[in-house]
C-alpha positions as CSV (number, residue, x, y, z in Angstrom):
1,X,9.0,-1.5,-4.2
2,X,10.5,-1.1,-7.8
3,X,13.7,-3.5,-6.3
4,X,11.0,-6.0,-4.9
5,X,8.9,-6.0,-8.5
6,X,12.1,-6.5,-10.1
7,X,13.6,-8.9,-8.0
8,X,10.0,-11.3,-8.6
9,X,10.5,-10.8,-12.5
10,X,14.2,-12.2,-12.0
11,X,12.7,-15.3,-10.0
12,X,10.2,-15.7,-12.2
13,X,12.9,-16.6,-15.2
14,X,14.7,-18.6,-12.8
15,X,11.9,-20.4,-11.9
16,X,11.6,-21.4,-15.8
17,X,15.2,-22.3,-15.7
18,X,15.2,-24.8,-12.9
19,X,12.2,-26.5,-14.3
20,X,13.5,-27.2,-17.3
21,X,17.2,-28.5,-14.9
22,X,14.8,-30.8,-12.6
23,X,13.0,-32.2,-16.4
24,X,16.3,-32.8,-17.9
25,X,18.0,-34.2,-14.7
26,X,15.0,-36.3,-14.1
27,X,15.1,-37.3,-17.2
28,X,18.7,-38.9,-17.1
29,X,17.3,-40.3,-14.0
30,X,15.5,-42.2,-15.8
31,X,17.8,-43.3,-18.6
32,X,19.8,-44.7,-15.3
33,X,22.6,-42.0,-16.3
34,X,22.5,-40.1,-13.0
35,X,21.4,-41.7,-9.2
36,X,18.3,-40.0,-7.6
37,X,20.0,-37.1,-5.5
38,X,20.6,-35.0,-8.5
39,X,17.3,-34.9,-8.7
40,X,16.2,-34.0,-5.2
41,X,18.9,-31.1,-5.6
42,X,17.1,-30.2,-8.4
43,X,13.4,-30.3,-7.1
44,X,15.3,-28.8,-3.8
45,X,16.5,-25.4,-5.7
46,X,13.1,-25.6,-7.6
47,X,11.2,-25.1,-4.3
48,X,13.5,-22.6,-2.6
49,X,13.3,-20.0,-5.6
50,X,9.3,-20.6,-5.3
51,X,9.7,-19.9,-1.8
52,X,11.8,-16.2,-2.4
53,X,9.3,-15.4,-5.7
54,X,6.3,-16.0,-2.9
55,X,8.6,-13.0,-0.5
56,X,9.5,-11.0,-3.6
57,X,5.6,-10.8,-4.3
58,X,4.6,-10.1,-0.4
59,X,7.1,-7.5,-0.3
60,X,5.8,-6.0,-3.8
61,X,2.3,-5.8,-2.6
62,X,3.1,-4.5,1.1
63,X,5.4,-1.6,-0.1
64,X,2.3,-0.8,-3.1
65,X,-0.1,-0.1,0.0
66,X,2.4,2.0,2.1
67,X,3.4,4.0,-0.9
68,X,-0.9,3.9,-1.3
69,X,-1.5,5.3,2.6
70,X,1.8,7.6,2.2
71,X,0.1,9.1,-0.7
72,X,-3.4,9.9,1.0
73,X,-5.4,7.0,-0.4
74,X,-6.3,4.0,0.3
75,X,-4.3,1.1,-0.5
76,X,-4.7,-1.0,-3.8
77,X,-5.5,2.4,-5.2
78,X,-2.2,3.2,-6.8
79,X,-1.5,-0.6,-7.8
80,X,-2.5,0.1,-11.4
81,X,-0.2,3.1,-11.4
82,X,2.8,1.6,-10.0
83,X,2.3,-2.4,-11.6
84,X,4.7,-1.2,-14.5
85,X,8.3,-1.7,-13.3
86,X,10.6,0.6,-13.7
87,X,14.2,1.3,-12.6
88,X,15.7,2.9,-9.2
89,X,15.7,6.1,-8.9
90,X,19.2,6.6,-7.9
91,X,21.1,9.7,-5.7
92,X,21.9,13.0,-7.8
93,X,25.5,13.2,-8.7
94,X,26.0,16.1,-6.4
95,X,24.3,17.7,-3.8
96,X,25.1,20.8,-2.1
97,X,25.2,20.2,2.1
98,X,26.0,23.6,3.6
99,X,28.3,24.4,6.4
100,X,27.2,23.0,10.0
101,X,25.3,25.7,10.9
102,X,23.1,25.4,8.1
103,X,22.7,21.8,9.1
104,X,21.2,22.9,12.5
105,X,18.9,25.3,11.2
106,X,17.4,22.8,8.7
107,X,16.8,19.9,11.2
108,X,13.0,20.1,12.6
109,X,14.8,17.5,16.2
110,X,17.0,20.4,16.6
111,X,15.0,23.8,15.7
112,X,12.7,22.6,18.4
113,X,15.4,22.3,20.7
114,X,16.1,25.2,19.9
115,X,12.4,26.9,20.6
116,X,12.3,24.7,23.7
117,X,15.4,26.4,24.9
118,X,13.9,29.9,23.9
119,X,10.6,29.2,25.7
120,X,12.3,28.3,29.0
121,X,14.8,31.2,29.2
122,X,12.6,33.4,28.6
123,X,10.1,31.5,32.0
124,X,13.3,32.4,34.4
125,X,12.4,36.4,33.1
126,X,8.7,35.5,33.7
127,X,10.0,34.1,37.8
128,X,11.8,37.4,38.3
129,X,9.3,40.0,37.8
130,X,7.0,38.1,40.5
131,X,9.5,40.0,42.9
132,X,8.3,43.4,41.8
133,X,5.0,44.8,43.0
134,X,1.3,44.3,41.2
135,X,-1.4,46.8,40.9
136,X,-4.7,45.2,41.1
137,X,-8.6,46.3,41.2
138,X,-10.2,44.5,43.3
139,X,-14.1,44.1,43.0
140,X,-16.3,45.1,40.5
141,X,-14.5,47.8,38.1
142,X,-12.2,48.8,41.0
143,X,-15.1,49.6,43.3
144,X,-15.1,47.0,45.7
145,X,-17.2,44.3,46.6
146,X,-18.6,41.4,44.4
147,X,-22.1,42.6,43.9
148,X,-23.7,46.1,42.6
149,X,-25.5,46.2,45.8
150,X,-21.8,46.5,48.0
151,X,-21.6,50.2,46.0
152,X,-24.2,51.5,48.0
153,X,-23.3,50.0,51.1
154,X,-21.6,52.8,53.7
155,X,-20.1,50.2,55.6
156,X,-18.2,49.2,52.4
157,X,-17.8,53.2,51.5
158,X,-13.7,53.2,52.5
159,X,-13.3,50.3,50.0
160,X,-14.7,52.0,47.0
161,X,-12.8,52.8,44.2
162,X,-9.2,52.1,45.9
163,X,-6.7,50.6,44.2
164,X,-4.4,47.8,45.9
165,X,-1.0,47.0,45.6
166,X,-0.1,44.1,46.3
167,X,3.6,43.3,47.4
168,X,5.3,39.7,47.7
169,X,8.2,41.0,49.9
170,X,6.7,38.9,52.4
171,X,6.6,35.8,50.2
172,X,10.4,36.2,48.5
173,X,10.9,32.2,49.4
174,X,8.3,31.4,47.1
175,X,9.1,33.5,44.4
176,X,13.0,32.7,44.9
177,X,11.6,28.6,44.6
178,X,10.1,29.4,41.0
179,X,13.0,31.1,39.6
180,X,15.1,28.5,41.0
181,X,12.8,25.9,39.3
182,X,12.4,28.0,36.1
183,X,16.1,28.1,36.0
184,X,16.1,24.4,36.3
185,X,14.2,24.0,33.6
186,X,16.5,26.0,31.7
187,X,19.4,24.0,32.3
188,X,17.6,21.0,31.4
189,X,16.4,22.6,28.0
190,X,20.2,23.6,27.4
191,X,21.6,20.0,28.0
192,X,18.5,18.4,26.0
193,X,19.9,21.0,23.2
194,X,23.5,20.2,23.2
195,X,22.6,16.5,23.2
196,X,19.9,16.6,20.3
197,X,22.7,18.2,18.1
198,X,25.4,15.9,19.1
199,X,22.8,13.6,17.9
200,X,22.5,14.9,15.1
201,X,26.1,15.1,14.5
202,X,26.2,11.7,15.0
203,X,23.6,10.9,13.0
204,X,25.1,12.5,10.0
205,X,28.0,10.7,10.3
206,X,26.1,7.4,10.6
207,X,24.3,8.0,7.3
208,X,27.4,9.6,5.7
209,X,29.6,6.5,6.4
210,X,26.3,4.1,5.6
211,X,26.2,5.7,2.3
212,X,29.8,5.4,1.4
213,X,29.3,1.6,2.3
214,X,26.8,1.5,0.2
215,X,28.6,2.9,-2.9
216,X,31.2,0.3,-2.5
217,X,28.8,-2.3,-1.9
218,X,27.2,-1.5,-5.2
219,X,30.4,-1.5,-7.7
220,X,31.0,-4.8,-6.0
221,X,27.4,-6.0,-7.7
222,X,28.0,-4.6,-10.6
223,X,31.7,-6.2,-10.8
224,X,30.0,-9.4,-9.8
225,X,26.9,-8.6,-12.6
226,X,29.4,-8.3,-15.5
227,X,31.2,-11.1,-14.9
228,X,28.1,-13.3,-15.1
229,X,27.1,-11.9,-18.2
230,X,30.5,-12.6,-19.6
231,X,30.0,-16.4,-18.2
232,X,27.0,-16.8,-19.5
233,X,27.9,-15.5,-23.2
234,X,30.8,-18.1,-23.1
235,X,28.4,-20.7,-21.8
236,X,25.8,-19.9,-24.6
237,X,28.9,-20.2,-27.2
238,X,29.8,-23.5,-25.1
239,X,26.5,-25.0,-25.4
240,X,26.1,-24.3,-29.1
241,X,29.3,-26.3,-29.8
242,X,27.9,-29.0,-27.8
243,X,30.5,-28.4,-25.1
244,X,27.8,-28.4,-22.1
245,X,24.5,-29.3,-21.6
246,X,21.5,-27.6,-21.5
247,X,21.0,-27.6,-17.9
248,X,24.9,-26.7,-17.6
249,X,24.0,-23.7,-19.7
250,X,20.6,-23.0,-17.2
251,X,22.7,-22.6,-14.5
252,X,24.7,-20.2,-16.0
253,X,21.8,-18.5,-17.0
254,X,20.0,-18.4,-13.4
255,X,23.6,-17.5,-12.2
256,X,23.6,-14.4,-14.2
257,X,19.8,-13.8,-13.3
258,X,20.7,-14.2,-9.6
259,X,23.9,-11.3,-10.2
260,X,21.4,-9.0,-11.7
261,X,18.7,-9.0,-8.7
262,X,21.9,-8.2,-6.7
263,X,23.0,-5.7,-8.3
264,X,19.1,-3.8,-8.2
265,X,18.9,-4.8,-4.5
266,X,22.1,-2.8,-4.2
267,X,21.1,0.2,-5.9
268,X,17.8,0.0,-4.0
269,X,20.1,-0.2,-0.8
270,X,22.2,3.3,-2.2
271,X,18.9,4.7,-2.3
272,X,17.5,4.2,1.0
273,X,20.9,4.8,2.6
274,X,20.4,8.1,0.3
275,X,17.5,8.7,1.9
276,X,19.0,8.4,5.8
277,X,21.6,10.8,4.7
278,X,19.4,13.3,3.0
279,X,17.2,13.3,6.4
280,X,20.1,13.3,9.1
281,X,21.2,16.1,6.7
282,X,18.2,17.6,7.2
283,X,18.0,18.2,2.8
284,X,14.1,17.3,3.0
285,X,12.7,17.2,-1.0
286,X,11.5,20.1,-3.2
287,X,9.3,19.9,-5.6
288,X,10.9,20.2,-9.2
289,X,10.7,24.0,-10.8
290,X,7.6,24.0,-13.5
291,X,8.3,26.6,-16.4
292,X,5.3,29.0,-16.2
């Protein structure tokens, strides 16, 4: 959102610029110093920087309202707050990662693997004590029957109070089916394991090698950034000594606007491919320490 506010502002000055290049080139249109064209380039590059200052401004107000709902209100709520503009907030200098295991224990993908795993290993234990014997109380507090009235029924008198045991020797196919099946399971939950983490691995990498793009990506920006600013001083001093024109010298100017909206889009680029990292890294965010 702050790269989309500042990348209107920059559009907004180059906007000024180019209307002042389409008056003057229109005007030596008129004084039969240039053809027409010029000026349909002019009114051309004029429309197009309209056009991205319309985007910059969509963009602006769609990232305010996620930022809004991600915040737990509704949106347009926090557009007063966040109108200001203000700078990227860029990656820490360092950042402490941990050995791999600590990079498994940190990812939620992979800690419920993990639990998933757990659950069905411990359902094949569950399958194997169905071969062993049960001890049940049949009827009503062991007594037999299913109404008060069987109690006092002699014809039910052998039944009362006896305790059965039940045995599944005869049913060993059955029981052999579910720890088969709950041993299925378990293989499925161990390769479901193995391939969340090599995804995770792979992830990592992904974001790691993103980020180190990204870096690179940015000192090229800010390469490109100073050497507009150095044009554009020596077209200043150019213009000044009557060297160049004032729409020569715009040009230069909406050239050096153009490098600086570059360079911001690349540091808001370093930040989101921050943010991949810091989630396949599984770093989350903590809250800053308050002095008590």
């Amino acid at each position: 959102m702050r790269e989309a506010q500042f990348r209107a502002d920059q559009y907004r000055t180059q906007i000024k610029l180019q209307e002042e290049v389409l008056a003057l080139t229109y005007q030596r249109y008129q004084q039969g110093a240039l053809p027409l064209f010029p000026v349909g380039n002019a009114n051309a590059e004029l429309e197009v920087l309209k056009s991205q200052f319309a985007e910059a401004e969509a963009d602006t107000a769609v990232l305010l309202d996620a930022l809004a709902i991600l915040s737990g209100r509704i949106p347009g709520s926090t557009d007063e707050d966040l109108s200001t503009p203000r700078d990227i907030p860029l990656p820490p200098d360092e950042v402490t990662v941990g050995d791999p295991a600590s990079l498994i224990a940190r990812r939620p993908d992979i800690r419920a693997a993990e639990r998933t795993l757990a659950a069905a290993t411990a359902r094949i234990g569950v399958a194997e004590a169905a071969r062993f014997p049960k001890l049940s109380f049949m009827g009503i507090l062991g007594l037999g029957g299913s109404s008060p009235d069987d109690i006092f029924d002699v014809g039910e008198f052998s039944a009362l109070a006896i305790p059965r045991l039940e045995w599944n020797f005869l049913d060993f196919g059955r029981v052999d089916a579910s720890v088969d099946r709950a041993g299925a399971v378990r293989d499925e939950a161990v390769a479901n394991y193995r391939q969340t983490v090599l995804a995770a691995l792979q992830d990592a990498e992904r974001a790691l090698a993103r980020f180190g793009q990204q870096r690179v990506a940015l000192a090229a920006s800010a390469q490109i950034k100073s050497q507009a600013d150095s044009a554009a001083d020596l077209n200043r001093q150019r213009f000044a000594a009557g060297a160049i024109s004032k729409a020569d010298l715009n040009r230069a100017l909406r050239e050096q606007q153009q490098a600086s909206a570059d360079l911001v889009r690349a540091k808001g680029a370093l930040t989101l491919a921050w943010i991949a990292l810091q989630k396949s890294l599984g770093l989350g965010w903590q809250e800053p320490v308050r002095d008590q």
